[in-house]
N, C-alpha and C positions, 0 to 999 in steps of 0.2 A: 212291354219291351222298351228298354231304354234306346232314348233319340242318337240314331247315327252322328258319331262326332266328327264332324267335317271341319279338312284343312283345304280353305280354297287358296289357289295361285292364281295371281291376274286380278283380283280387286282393288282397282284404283279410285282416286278423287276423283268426283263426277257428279252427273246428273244420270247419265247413260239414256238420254236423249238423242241425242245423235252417235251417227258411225264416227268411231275411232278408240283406240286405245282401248279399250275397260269397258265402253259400253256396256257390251255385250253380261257381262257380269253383274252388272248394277242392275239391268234391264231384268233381268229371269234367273241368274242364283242367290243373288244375293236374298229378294224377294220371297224365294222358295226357301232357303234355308231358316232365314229369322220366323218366318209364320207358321211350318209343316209342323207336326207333330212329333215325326219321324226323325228329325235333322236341327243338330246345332251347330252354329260355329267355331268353335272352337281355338281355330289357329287363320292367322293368313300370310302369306309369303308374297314380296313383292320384291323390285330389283335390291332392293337396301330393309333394311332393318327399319331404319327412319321413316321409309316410304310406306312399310307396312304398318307404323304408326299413327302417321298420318290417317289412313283408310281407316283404320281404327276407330280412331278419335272424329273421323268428319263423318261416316256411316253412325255414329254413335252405337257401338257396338258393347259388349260388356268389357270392363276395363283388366278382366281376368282373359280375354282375349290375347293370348300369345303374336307376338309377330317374329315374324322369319323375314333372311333376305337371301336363302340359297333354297333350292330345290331338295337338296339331302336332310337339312335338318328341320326341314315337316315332316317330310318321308319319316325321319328317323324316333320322330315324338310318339312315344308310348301311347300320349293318349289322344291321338288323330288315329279315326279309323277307316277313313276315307278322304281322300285326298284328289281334289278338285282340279282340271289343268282349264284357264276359261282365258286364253291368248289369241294372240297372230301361229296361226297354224304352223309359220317358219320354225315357232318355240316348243312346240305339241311335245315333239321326241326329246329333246334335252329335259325338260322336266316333267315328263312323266316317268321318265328312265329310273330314276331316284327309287318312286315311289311302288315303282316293279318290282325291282330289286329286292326292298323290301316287303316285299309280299303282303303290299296292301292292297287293298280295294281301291279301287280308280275310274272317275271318269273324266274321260279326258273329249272336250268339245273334237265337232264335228270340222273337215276334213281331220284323219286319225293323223295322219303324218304330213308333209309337206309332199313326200314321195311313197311309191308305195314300198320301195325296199325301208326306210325308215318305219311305216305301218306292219309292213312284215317282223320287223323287229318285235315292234310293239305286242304284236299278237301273239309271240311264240315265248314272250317272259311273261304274258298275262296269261299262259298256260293254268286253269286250276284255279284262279284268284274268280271274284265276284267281279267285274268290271263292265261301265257301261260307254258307249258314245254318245254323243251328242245328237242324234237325229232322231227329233223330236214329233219329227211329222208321223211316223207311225202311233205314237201316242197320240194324235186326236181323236177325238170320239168320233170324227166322221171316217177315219180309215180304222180305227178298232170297228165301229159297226160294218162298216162295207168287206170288212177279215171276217167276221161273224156269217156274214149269209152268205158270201162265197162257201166260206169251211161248211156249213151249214147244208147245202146244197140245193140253195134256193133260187139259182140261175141251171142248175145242172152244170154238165161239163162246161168249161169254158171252149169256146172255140175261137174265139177271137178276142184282141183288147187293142182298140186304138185310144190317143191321147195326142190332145192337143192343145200348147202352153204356149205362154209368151213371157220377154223377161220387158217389162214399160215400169222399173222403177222410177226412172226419167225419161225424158226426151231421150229420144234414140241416138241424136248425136252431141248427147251433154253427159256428164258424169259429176260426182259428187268428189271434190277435189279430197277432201278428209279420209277417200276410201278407193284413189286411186291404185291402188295392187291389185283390184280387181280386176282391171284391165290386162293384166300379163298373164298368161298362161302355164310360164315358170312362175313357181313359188307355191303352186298349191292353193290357192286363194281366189276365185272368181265366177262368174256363173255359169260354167259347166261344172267345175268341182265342188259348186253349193247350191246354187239357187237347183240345176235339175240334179244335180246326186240326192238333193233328199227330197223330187221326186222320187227317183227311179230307184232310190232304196227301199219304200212306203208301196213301189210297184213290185220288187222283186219279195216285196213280205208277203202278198195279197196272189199276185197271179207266179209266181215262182221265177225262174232265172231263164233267160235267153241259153238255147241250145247251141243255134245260129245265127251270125247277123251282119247285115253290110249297114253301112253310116256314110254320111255325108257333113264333116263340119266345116265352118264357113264363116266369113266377117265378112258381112255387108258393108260395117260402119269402121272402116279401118283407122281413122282418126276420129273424137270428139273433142268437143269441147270442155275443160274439166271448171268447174265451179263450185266458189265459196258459199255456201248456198245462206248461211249466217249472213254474211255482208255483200254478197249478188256479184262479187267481183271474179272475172274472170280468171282464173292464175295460168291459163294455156288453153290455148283457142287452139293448139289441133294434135292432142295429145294422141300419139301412136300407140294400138291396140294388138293385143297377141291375143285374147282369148276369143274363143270361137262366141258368135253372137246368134247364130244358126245351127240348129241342130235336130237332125233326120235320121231313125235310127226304125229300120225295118228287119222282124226276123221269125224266127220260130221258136216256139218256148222247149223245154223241157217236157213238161206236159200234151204237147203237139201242137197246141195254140199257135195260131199266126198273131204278130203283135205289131203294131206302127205304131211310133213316137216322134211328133212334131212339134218342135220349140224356135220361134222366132222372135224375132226384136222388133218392138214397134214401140210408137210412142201411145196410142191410144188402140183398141181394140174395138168391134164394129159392132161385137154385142157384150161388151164388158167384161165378160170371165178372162181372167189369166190362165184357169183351167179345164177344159170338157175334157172329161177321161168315161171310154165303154169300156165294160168288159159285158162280152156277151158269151152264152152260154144256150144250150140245148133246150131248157125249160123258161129261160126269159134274161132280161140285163139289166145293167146296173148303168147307172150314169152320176158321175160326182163333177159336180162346178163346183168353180173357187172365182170370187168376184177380188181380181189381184193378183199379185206374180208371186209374192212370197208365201209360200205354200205351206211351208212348216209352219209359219208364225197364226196365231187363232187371232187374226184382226179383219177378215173381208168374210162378206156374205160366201156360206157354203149351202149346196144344198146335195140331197144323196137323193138320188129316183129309181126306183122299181118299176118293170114293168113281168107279167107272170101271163107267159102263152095261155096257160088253161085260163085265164080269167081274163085276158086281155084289156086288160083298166092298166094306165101308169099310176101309181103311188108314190108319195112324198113320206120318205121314211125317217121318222124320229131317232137322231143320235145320241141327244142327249143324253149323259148320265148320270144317272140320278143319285148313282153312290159318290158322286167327286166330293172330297172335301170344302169346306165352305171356303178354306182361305184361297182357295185357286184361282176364285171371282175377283179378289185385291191383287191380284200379280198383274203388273202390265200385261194387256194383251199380248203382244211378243213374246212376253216370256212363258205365257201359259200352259205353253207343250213342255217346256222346259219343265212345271210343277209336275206337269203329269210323269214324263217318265221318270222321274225322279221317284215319286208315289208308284208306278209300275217298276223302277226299279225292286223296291221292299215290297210289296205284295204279290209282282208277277213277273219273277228276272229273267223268265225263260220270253218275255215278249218284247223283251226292248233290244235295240241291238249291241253285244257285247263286242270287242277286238275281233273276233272273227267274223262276226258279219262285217265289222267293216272295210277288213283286210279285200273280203269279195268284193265287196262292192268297189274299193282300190282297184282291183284288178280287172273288172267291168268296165270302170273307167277309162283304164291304159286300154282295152278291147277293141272299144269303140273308135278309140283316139285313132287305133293303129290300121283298123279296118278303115277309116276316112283318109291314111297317111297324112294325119294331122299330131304335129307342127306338117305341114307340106315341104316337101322332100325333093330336091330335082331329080 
């Protein structure tokens, strides 16, 4: 089969080292695209023509590499057959809108919209097209196997799933000046609509969708400190906080399961994991840590535990997969979920999540938000 011709949008000059601008794209597409089998680059769009030159020429890409500076004329290139959206989530909908339109294949990074009626848009022109999102944490091989023996039914029913997370990128009252938007809770961009949405996207794949639920969201840390973490300089010693830094989310599943979800801020944790998540079940449970906050990204110690009533031994279950492509080990670790769905995109697109799951999971979001009356409401 001939390699997917990808038009990305969002490849800037970088190193994609640190948060800002482009990273994100230098870090896990660009790396996915040049090594996969499956996937070339072909075109790239940036604000300007020139700028998409530059990336060009500094990525040392092939010099038959097209550059764009508008969102419609990748869309409209004959021979882009998928077209990349890898922004500030502000930009999601204006440029993928193009590439809707034209009835291409899309994937467009994770939050889908900035809001959900923008996401709603999105979902309802990518009617019928092949399109994926950017939540990549269901593609790791530790929530593909842990999908595997749930479906399986080697916990039996589930009857319960608790989980409990923390967000300790930094000190609890310091923030990373380069990537302050994640602080406001307008805009779409911050650690309830990233760091736990892809949780509880990777949850709602595995144990299925909240029936009922009451939440509680919350800022401990209503001001921090933001910091040039390059040159240690302070730029605002008491930067004011909108997004929620606490978050408690108890309910009943679809399935009948009772579920609790607890996510707090801290700067260090008392036994390490960023993540302990059970799902228990009739015939035995599951237990998944994640040693760090950033869940999607495959850079911290994970480990997956069995335990099986009839035999009553806990086991340490093997995720690895042993079919992954060899290039996926040279992708920055961050970006290594990014390879996978990408490869689960072309081999298994019914498993990644397309505009419609993440339209849901949008609106799971606002759910919760609305059940805490958060923004807080006099």
């Amino acid at each position: 089969m001939a390699p997917i011709r990808v038009g990305l949008i969002g490849l800037t000059v970088g190193d994609g080292k640190s948060l800002g601008n482009g990273a994100w794209g230098i870090a896990a597409h660009l790396p996915t695209y040049i090594n996969s089998p499956n996937y070339e680059i072909v075109a790239l769009c940036n604000s300007s023509v020139d700028a998409a030159k530059q990336s060009i020429a500094y990525h040392k890409l092939p010099a038959t590499t097209k550059a764009y500076g508008s969102p419609e004329d990748i869309a409209n290139d004959p021979d882009v057959d998928l077209v990349v959206v890898s922004v500030h989530v502000s930009r999601h909908h204006l440029l993928a809108l193009p590439a809707l339109k034209a009835k291409k294949q899309a994937f467009c990074e994770w939050p889908l919209g900035a809001t959900t009626a923008e996401a709603e848009e999105m979902a309802q022109l990518a009617k019928g097209l092949n399109v994926v999102t950017g939540l990549q944490f269901r593609a790791d091989p530790l929530i593909t196997k842990a999908k595997q023996l749930v479906d399986s039914g080697a916990i039996g029913q589930i009857t319960s799933t608790t989980a409990t997370g923390c967000f300790n990128n930094y000190p609890a009252d310091t923030w990373n000046a380069k990537a302050d938007y994640f602080l406001n809770f307008e805009g779409g961009a911050n650690e309830y609509t990233i760091s736990f949405a892809h949780f509880l996207d990777s949850f709602r794949y595995i144990v299925g969708d909240f029936a009922s639920l009451q939440s509680v969201l919350d800022i401990q840390y209503p001001t921090v400190k933001l910091i040039d973490f390059a040159t240690g300089e302070v730029t605002d010693p008491a930067r004011k906080k909108t997004s929620p830094d606490h978050i408690f989310v108890n309910g009943k599943l679809e399935s009948g399961a009772v579920a609790s979800l607890s996510f707090r801020k801290v700067t260090k944790t008392v036994d390490g994991k960023g993540l302990r998540w059970f799902i228990s079940g009739t015939k035995g449970e599951l237990e998944i840590t994640i040693d760090g906050p950033n869940f999607q990204m495959d850079i911290a110690k994970k480990q997956l535990r069995l335990v099986d009533n009839s035999v009553g031994v806990t086991q340490n279950i093997d995720f690895i997969d042993a079919q992954e492509l060899e290039y996926v080990k040279s992708v920055p670790a961050m970006g290594q979920n990014t390879s996978r769905l990408c490869e689960k995109f072309v081999a298994a697109p019914t498993e990644v999540a397309n505009f419609d799951d993440a339209l849901k999971l949008h609106q799971l979001l606002d759910k919760i938000a609305a059940a805490a009356n958060y923004p807080y409401k006099a």
